[in-house]
Every structure is written in C-alpha cells, then in structure tokens.
N, C-alpha and C positions, 0 to 999 in steps of 0.2 A: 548565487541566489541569496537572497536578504530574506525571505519570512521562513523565521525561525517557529510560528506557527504550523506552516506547510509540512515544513519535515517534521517536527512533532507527533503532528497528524499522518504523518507515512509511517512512521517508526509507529505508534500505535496499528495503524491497521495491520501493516507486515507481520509485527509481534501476534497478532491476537488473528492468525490466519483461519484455526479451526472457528472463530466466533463470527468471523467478515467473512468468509468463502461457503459457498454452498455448492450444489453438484456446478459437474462443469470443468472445471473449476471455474465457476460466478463469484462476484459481489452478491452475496445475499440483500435484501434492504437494510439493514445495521450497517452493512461495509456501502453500500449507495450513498448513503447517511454522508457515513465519514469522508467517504473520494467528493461530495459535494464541500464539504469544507475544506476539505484539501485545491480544487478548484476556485473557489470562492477567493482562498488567499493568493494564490498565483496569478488568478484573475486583477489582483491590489495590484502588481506588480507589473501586468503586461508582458510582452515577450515572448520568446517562441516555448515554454515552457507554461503558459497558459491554454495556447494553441492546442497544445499535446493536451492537457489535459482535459478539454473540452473534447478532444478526439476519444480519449478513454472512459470519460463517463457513458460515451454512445453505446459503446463497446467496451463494459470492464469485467474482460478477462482474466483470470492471472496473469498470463501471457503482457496484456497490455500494462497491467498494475505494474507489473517490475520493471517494463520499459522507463516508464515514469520514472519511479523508485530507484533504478539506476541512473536516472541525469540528474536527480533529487538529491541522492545519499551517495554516490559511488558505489564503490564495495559492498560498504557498510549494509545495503539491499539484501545483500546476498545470503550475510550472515544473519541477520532479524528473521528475514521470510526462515530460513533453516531454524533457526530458534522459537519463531511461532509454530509452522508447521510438525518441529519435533520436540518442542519442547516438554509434551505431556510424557513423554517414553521417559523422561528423566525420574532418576530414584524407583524402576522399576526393577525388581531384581532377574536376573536371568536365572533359568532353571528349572 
C-alpha cells in the first residue's frame, strides 16, 4: 500500500479510540469524518483495499475498522487500537 496518508489517518483514528468510537462500539461523526478520509485516499489508489473500505464506511463498526486497520498496518493495528483504547489508565496510580 503506497498512501502513506491512509495509514496516517488509521494510526490517528485507532490512537484516539475513546474520541472516534461512541456506543456500540460506533464511529461517532468525528471518526465518520476520518474513515471518509481514510477511504478517499484508498480510493487514489484503487484495489481491493478501497472496495473494503467502501464496505466499512456502510458499516463502521469497530469490528469492521480493525479489519481494515489490519490489512492497512499489520500488527501495528493491534497495538494503536490498545494504546487508544487504554491509554488514558496510564500514570494512574493503583490503590
């Protein structure tokens, strides 16, 4: 995958989960926002990896977002979404 855009714009929305997901777990409109720009650039591109994300904006679930975000980033998906999702618990003290 060449737009270095696209992944940018995944790594942001994964990062920033509590500010893009709303119940559901949904794309709130904020994360709409950004899976349109994330689509948009895949779209430049063509290929079965536009397809998908055309399939995801219909339906962007978490479920579906990490699909993407896994043929997007690899791994690397797995660790963002954990680091958006729990990142606020960090420098909290236990006790």
């Amino acid at each position: 995958m060449k737009s270095r855009h696209a992944r940018d714009y995944m790594r942001k929305l994964l990062r920033g989960y509590r500010e893009y997901f709303g119940r559901g777990p949904a794309l709130n409109s904020d994360g709409r926002r950004l899976l349109n720009d994330i689509v948009r650039e895949l779209a430049k591109e063509g290929g079965e990896l536009a397809s998908i994300g055309r399939r995801v904006r219909r339906d962007p679930t978490l479920e579906n977002v990490v699909k993407l975000a896994r043929l997007m980033l690899g791994r690397e998906a797995d660790e963002l979404l954990a680091e958006g999702a729990y990142g606020l618990l960090e420098g909290v003290e236990e006790g």
